[in-house]
MOPAC internal coordinates of N, CA, C and O (Angstrom, degrees):
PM7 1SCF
backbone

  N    0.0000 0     0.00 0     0.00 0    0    0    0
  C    1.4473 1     0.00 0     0.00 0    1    0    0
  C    1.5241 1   109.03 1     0.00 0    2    1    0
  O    1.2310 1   120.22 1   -27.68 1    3    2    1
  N    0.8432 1   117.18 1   152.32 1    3    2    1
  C    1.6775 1   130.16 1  -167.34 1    5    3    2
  C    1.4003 1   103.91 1  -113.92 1    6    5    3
  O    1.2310 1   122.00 1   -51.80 1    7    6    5
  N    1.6482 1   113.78 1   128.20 1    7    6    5
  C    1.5189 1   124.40 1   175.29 1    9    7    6
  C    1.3797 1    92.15 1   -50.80 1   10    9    7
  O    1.2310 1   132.04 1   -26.89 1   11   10    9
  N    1.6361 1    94.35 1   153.11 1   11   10    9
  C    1.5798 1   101.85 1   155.02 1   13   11   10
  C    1.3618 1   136.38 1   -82.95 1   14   13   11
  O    1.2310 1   119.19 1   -40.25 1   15   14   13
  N    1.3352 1   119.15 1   139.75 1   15   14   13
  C    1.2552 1   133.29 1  -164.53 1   17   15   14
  C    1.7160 1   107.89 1    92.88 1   18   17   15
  O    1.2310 1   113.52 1   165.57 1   19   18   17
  N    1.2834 1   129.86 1   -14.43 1   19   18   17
  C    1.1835 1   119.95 1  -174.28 1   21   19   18
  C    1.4442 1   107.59 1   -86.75 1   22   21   19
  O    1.2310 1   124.22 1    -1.32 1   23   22   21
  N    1.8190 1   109.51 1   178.68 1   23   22   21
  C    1.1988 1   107.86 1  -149.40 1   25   23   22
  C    1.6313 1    88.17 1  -104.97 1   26   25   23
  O    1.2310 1   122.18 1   -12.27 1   27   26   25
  N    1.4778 1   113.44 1   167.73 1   27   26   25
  C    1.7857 1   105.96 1   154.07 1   29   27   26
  C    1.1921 1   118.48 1  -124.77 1   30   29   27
  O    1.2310 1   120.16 1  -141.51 1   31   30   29
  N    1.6585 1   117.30 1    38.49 1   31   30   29
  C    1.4597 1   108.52 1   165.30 1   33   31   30
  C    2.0602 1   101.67 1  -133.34 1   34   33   31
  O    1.2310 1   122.44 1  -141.26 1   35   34   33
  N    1.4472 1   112.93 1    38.74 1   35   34   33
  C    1.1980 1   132.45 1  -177.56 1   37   35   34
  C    2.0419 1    93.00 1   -81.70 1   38   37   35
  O    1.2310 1   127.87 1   -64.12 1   39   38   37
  N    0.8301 1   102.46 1   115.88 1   39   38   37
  C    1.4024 1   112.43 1   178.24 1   41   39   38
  C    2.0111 1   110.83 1   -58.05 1   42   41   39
  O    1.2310 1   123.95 1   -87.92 1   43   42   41
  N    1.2689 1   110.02 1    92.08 1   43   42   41
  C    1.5378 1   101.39 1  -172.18 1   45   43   42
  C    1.7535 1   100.99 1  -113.47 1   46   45   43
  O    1.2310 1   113.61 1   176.79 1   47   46   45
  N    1.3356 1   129.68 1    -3.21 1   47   46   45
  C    1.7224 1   115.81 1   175.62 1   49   47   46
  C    1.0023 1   101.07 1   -69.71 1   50   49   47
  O    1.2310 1   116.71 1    -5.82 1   51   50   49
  N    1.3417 1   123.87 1   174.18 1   51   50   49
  C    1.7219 1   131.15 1   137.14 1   53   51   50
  C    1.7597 1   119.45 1   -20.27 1   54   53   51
  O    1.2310 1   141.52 1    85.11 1   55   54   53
  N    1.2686 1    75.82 1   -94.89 1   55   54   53
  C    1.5409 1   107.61 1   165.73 1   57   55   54
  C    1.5088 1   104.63 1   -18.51 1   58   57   55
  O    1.2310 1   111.54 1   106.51 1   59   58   57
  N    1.7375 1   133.53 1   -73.49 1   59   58   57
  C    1.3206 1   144.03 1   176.82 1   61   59   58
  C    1.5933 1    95.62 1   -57.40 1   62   61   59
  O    1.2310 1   108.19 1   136.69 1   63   62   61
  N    1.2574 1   139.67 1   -43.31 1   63   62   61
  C    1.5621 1   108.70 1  -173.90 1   65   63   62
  C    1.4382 1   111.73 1   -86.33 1   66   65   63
  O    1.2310 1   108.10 1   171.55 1   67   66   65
  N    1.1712 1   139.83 1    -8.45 1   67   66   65
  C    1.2468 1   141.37 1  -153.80 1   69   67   66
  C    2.0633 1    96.72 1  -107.69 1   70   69   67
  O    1.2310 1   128.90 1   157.21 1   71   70   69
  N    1.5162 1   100.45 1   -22.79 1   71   70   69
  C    1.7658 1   105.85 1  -175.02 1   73   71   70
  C    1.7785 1    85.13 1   -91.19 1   74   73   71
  O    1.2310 1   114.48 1   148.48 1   75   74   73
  N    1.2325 1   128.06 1   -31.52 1   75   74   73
  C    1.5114 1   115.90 1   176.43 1   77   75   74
  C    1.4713 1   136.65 1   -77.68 1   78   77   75
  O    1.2310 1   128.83 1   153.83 1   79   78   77
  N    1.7849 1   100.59 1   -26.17 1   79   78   77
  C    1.4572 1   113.97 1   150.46 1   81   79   78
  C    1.4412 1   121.16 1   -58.52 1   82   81   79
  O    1.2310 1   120.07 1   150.81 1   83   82   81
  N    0.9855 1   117.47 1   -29.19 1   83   82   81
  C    1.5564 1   137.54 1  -155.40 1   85   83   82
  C    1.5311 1    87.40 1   -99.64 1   86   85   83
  O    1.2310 1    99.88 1   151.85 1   87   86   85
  N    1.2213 1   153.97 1   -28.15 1   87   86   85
  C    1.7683 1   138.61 1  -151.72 1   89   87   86
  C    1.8009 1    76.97 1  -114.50 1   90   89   87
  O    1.2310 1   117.05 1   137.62 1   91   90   89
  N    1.2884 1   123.22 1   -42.38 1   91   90   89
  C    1.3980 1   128.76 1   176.23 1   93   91   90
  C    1.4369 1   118.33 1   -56.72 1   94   93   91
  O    1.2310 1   114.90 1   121.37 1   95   94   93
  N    1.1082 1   127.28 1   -58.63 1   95   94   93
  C    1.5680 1   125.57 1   140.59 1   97   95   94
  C    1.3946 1   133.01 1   -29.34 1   98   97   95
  O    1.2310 1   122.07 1   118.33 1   99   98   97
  N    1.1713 1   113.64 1   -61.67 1   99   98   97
  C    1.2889 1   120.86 1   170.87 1  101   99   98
  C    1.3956 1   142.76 1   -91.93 1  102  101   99
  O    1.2310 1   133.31 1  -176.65 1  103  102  101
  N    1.2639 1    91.88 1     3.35 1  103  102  101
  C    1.7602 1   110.04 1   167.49 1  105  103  102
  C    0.8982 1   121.52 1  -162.06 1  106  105  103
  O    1.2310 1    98.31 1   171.33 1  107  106  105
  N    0.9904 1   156.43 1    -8.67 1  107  106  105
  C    1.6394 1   163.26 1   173.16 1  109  107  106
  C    1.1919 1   115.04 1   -67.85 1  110  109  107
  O    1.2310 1   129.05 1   113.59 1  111  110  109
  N    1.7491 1   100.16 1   -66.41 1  111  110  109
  C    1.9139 1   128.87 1   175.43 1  113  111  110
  C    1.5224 1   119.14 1   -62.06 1  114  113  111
  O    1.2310 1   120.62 1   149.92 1  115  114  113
  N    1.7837 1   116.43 1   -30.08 1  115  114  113
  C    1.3644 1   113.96 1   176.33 1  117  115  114
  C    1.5502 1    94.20 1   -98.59 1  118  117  115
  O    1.2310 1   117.69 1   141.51 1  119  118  117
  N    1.1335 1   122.01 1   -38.49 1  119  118  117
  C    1.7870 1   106.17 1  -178.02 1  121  119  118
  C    1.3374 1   102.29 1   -48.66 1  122  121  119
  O    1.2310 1   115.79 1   102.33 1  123  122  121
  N    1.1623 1   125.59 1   -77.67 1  123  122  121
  C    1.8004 1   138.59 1   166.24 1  125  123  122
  C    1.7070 1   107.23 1   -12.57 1  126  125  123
  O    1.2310 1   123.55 1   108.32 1  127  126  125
  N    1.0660 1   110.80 1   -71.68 1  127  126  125
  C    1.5097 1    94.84 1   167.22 1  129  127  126
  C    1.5416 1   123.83 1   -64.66 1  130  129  127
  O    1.2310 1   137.73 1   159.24 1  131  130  129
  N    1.0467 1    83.25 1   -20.76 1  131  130  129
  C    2.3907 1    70.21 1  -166.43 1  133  131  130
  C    2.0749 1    96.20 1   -68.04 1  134  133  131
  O    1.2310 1   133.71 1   134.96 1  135  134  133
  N    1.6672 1    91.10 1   -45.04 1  135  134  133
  C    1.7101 1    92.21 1   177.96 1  137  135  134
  C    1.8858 1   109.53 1   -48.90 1  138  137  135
  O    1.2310 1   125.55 1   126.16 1  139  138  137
  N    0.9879 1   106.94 1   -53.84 1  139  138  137
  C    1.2417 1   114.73 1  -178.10 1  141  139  138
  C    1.9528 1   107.63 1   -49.64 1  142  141  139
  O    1.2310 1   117.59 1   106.63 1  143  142  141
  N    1.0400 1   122.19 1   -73.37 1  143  142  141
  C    1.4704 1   128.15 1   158.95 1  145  143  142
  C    1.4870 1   107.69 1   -15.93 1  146  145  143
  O    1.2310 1   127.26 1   105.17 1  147  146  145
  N    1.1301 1   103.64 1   -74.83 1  147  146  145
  C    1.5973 1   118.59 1  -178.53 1  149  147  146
  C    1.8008 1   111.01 1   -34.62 1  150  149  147
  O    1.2310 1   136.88 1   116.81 1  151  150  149
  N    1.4303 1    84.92 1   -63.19 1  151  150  149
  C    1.9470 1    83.68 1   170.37 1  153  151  150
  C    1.5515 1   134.05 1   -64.40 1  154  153  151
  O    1.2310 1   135.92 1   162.88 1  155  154  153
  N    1.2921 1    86.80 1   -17.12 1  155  154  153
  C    1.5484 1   106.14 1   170.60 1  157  155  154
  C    1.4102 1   133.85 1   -77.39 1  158  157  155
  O    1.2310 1   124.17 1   157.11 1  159  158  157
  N    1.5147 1   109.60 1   -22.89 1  159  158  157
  C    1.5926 1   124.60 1   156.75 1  161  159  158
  C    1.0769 1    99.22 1   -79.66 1  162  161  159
  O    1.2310 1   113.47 1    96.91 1  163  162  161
  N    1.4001 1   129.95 1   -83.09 1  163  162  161
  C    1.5130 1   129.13 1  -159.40 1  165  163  162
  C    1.6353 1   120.09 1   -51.24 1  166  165  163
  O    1.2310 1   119.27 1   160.41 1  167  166  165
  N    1.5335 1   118.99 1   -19.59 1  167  166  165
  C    0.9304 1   117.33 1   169.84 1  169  167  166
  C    2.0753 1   124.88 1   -80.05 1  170  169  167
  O    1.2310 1   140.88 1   135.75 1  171  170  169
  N    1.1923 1    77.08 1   -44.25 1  171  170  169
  C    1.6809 1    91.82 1   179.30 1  173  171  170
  C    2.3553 1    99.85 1   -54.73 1  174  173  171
  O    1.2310 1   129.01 1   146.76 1  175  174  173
  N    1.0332 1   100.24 1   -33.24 1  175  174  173
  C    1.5591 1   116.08 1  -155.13 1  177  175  174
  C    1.8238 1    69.62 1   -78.19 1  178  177  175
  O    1.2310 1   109.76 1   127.19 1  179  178  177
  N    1.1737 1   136.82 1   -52.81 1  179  178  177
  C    1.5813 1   117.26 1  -152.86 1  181  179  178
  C    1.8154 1    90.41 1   -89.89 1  182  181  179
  O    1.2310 1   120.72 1   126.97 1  183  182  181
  N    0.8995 1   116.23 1   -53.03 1  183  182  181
  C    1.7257 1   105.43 1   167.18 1  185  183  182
  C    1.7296 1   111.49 1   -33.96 1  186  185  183
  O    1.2310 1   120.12 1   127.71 1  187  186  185
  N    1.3745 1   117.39 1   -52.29 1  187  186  185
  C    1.5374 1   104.04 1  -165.33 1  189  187  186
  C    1.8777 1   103.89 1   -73.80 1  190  189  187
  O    1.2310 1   120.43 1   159.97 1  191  190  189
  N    1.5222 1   116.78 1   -20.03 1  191  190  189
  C    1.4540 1   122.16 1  -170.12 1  193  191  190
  C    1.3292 1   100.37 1   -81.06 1  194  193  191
  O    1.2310 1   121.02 1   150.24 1  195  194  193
  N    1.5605 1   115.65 1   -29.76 1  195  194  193
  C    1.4672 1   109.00 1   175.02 1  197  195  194
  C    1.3819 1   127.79 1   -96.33 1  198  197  195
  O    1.2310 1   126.31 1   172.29 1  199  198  197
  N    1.5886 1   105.48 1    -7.71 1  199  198  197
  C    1.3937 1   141.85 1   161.47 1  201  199  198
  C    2.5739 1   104.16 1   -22.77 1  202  201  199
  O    1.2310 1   141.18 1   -37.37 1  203  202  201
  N    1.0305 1    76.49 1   142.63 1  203  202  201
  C    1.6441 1    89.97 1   167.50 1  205  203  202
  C    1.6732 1   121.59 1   -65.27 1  206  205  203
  O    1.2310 1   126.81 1   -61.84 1  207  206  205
  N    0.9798 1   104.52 1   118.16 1  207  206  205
  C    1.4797 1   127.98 1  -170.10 1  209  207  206
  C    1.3199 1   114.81 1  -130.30 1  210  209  207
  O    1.2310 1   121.87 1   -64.39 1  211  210  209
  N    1.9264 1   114.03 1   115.61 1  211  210  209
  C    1.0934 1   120.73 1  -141.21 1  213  211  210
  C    1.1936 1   124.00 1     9.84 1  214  213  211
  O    1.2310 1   120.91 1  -109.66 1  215  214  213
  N    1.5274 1   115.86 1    70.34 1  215  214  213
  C    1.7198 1   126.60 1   165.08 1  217  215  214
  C    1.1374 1   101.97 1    83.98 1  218  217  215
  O    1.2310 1   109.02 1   147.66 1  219  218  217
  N    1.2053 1   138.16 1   -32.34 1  219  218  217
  C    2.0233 1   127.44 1   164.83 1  221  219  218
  C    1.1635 1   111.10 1   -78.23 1  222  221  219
  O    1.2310 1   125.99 1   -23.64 1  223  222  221
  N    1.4476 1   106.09 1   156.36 1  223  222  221
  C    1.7917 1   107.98 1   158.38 1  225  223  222
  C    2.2930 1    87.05 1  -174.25 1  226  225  223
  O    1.2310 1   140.79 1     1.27 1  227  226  225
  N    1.6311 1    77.26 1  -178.73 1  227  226  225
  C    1.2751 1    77.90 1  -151.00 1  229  227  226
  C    1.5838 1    92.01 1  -103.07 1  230  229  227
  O    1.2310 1   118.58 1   -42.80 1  231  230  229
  N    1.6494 1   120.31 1   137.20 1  231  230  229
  C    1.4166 1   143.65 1   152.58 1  233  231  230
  C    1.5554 1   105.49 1    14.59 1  234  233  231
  O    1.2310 1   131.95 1   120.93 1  235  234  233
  N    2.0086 1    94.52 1   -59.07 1  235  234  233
  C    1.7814 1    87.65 1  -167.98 1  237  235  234
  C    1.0465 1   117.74 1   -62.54 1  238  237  235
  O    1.2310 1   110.29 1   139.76 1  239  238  237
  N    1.4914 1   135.85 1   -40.24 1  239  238  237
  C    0.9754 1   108.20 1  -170.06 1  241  239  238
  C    1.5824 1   161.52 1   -98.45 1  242  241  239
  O    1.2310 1   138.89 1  -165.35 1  243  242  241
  N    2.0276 1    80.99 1    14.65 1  243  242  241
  C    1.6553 1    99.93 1   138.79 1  245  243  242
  C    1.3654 1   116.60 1   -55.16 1  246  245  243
  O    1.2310 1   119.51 1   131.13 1  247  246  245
  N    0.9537 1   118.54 1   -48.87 1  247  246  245
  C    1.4385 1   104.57 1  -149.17 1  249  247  246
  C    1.8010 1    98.28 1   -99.19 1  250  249  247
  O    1.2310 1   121.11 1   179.82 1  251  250  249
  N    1.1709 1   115.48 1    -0.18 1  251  250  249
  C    1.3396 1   112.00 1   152.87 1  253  251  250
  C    1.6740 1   112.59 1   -76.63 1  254  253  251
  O    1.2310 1   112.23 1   121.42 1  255  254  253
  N    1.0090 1   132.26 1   -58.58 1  255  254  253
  C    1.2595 1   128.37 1   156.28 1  257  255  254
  C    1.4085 1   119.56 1   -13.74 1  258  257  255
  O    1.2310 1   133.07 1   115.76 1  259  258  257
  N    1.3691 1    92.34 1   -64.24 1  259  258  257
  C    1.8430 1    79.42 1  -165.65 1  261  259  258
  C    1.9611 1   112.89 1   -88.80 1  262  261  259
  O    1.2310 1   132.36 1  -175.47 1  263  262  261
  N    1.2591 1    93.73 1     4.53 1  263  262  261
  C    1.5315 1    98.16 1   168.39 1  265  263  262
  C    1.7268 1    98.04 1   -88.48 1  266  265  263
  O    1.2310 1   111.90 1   147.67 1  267  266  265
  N    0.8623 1   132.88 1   -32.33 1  267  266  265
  C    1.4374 1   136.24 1   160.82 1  269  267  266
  C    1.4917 1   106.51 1   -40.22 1  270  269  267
  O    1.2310 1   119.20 1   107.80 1  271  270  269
  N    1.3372 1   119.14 1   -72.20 1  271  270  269
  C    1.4869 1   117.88 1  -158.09 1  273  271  270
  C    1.3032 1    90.67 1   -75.58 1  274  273  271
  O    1.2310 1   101.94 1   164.30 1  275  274  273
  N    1.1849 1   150.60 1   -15.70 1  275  274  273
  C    1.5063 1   151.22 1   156.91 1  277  275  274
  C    1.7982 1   110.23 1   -51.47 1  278  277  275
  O    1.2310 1   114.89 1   150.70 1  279  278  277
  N    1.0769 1   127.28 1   -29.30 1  279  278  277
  C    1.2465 1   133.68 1  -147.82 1  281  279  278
  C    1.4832 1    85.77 1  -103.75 1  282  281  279
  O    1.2310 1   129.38 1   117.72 1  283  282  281
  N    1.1593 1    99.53 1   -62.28 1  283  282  281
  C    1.9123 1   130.76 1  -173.42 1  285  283  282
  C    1.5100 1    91.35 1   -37.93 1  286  285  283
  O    1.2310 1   115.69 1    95.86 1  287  286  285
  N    1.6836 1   125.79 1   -84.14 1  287  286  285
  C    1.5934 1   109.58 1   163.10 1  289  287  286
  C    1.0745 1   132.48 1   -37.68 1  290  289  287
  O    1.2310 1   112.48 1   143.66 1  291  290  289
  N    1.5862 1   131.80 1   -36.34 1  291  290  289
  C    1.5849 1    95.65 1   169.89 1  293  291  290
  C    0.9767 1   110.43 1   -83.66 1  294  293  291
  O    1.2310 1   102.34 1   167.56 1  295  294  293
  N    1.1438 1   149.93 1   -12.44 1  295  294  293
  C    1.8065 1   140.33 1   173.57 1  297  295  294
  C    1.4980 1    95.68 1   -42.08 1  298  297  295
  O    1.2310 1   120.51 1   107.37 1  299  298  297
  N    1.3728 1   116.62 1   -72.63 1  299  298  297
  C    1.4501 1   130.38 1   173.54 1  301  299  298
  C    1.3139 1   130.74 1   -34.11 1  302  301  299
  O    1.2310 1   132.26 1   134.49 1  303  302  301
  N    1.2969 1    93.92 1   -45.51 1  303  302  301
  C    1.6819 1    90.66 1   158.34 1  305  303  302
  C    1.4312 1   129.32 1   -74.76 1  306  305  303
  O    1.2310 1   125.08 1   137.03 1  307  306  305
  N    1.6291 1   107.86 1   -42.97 1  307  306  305
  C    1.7387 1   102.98 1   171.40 1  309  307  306
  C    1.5131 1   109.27 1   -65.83 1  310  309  307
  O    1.2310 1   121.41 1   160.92 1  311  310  309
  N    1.5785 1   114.91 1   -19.08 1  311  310  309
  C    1.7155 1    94.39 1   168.84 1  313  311  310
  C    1.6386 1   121.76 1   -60.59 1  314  313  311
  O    1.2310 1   128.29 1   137.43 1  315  314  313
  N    1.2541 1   101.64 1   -42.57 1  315  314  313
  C    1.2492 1   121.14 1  -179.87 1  317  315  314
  C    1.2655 1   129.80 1   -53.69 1  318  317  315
  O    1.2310 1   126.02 1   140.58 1  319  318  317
  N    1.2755 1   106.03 1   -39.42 1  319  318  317
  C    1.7423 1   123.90 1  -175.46 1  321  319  318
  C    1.7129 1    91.43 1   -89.12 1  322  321  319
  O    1.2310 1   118.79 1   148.93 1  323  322  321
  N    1.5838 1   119.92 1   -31.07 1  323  322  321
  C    1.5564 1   115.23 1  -174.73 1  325  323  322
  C    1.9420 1   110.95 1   -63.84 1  326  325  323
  O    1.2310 1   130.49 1   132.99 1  327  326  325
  N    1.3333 1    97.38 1   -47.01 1  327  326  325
  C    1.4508 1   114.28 1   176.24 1  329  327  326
  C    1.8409 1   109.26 1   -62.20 1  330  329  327
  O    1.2310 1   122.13 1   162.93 1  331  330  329
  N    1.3750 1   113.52 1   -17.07 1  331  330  329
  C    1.6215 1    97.89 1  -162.80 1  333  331  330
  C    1.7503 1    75.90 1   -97.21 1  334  333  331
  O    1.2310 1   115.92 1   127.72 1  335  334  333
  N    1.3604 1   125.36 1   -52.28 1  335  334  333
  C    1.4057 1   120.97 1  -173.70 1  337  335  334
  C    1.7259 1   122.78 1   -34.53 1  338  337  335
  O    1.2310 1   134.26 1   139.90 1  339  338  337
  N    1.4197 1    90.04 1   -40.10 1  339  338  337
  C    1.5962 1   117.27 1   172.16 1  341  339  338
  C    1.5843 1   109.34 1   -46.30 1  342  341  339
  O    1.2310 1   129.03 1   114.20 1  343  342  341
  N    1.3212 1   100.20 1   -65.80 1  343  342  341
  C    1.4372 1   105.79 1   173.63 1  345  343  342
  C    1.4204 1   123.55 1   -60.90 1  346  345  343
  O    1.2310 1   122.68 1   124.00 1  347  346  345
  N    1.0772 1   112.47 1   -56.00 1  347  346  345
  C    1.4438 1   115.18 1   177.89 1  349  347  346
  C    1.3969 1   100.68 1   -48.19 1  350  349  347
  O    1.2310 1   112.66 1   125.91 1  351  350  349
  N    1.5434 1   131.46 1   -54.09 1  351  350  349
  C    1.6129 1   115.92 1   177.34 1  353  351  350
  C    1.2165 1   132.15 1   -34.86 1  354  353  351
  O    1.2310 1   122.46 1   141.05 1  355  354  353
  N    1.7832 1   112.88 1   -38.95 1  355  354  353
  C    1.2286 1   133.85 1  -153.13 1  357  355  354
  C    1.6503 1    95.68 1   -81.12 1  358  357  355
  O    1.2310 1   133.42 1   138.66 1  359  358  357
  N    1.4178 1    91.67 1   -41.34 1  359  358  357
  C    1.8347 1   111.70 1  -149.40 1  361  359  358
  C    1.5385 1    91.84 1   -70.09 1  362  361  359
  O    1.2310 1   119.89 1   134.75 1  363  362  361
  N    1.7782 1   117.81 1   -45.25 1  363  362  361
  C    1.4334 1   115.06 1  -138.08 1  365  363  362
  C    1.9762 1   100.27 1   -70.71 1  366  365  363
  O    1.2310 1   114.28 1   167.95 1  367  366  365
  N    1.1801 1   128.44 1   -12.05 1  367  366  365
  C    1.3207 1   137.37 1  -161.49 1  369  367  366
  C    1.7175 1    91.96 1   -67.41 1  370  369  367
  O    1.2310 1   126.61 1   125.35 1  371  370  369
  N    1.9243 1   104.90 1   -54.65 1  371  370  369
  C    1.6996 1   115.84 1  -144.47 1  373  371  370
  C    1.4491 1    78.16 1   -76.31 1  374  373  371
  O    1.2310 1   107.17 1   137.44 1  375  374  373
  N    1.5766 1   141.51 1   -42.56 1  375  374  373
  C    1.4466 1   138.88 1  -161.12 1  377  375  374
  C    1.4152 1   103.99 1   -73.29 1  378  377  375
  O    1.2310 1   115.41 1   125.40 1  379  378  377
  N    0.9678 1   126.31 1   -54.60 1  379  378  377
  C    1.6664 1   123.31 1  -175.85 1  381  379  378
  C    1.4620 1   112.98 1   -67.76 1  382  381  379
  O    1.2310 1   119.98 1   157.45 1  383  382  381
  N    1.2361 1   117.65 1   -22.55 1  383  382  381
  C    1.5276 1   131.38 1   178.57 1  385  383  382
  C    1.4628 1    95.69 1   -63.40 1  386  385  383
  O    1.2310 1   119.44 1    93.13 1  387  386  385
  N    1.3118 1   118.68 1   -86.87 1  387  386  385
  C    1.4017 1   144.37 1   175.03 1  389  387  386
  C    1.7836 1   111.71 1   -36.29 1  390  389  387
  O    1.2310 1   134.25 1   172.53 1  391  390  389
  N    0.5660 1    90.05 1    -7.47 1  391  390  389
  C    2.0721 1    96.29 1   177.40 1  393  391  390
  C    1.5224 1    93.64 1  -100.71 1  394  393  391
  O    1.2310 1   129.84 1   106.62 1  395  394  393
  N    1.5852 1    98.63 1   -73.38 1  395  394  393
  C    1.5463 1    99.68 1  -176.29 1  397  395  394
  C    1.6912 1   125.68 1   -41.88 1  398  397  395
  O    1.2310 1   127.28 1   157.79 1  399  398  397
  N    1.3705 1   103.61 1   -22.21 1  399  398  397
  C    1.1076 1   116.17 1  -165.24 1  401  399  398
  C    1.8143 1   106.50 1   -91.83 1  402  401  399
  O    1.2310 1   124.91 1   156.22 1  403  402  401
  N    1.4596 1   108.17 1   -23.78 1  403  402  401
  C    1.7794 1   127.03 1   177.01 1  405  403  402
  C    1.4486 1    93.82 1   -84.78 1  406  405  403
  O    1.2310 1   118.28 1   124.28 1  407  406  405
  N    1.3953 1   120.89 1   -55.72 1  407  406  405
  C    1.5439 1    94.05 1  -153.07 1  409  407  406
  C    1.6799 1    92.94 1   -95.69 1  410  409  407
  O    1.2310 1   109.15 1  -163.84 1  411  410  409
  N    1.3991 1   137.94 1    16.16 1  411  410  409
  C    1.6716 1   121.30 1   142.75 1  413  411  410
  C    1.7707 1   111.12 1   -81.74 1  414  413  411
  O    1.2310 1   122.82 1   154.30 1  415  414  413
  N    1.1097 1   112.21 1   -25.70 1  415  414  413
  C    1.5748 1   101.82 1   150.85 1  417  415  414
  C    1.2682 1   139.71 1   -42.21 1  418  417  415
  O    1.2310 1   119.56 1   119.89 1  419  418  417
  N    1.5251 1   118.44 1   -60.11 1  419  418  417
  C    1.6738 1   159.25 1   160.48 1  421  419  418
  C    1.5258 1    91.14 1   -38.29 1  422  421  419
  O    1.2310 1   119.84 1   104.74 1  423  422  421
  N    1.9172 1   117.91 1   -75.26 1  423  422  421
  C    1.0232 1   116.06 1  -161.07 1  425  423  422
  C    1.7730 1   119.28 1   -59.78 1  426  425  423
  O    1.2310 1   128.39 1   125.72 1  427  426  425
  N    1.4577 1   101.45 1   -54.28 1  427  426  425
  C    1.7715 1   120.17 1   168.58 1  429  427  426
  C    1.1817 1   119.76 1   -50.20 1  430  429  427
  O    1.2310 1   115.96 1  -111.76 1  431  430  429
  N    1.4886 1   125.27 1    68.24 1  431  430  429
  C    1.5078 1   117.47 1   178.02 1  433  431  430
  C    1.5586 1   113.29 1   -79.82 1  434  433  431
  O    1.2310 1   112.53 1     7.86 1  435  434  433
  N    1.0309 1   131.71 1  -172.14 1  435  434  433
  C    1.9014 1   119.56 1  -178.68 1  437  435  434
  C    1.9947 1    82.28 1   -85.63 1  438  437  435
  O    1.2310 1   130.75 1    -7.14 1  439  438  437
  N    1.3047 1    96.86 1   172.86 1  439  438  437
  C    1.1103 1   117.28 1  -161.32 1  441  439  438
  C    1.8950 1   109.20 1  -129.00 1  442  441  439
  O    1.2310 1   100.78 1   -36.37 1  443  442  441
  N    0.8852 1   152.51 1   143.63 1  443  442  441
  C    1.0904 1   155.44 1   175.93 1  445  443  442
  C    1.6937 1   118.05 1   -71.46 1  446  445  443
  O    1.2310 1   128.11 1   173.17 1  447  446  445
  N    1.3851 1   102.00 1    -6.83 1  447  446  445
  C    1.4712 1   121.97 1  -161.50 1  449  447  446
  C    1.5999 1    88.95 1  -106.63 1  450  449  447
  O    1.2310 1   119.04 1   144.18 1  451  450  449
  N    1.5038 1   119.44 1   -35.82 1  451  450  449
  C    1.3337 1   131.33 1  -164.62 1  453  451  450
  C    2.1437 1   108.97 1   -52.47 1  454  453  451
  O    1.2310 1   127.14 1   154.24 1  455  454  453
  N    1.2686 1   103.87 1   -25.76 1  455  454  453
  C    1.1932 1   106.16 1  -164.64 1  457  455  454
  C    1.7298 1   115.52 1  -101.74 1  458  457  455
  O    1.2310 1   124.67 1  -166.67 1  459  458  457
  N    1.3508 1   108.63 1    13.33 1  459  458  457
  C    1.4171 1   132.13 1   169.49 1  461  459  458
  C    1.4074 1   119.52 1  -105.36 1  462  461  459
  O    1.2310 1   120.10 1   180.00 1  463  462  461

């Protein structure tokens, strides 16, 4: 049975976190950048057209700029948070293994029954 509010297509096998690190790696993290790139030519190109010309230029494209370097951080951050997710996928298998594996240690003490 599934807590409430949770989801049931949350990737919890092996197998499911290691194919979600893996679509995250390989497509998520370079799509994410190439979009990001992408805005980064086309934007710079409408900044330099709106850019100052002999000593004028027009309002926008300050403030296109700095909606740029606004944009520019969150790209950076969803890379960032994409890459830690990554890990945590990879990681969460060896950690849950290794617990499970301490506290049936913890739990399994010898037994008095053990020597019959």
């Amino acid at each position: 049975m599934r807590p409430a509010g949770g989801r049931k297509d949350i990737a919890s096998s092996p197998a499911e976190k290691k194919a979600a690190a893996k679509a995250i790696e390989e497509h998520i993290e370079p799509d994410t950048h190439k979009a990001g790139r992408w805005a980064d030519d086309d934007t710079a190109d409408v900044v330099k057209a709106f850019g100052p010309k002999d000593g004028d230029g027009w309002l926008t494209a300050g403030a296109l700029k700095s909606a740029h370097e606004t944009w520019s951080d969150q790209v950076k951050n969803l890379l960032d948070r994409l890459g830690a997710d990554k890990s945590a996928l990879r990681s969460a298998n060896t950690v849950l293994q290794n617990t499970d594996l301490a506290v049936g240690a913890g739990v399994r003490q010898a037994s008095s029954l053990d020597r019959y």
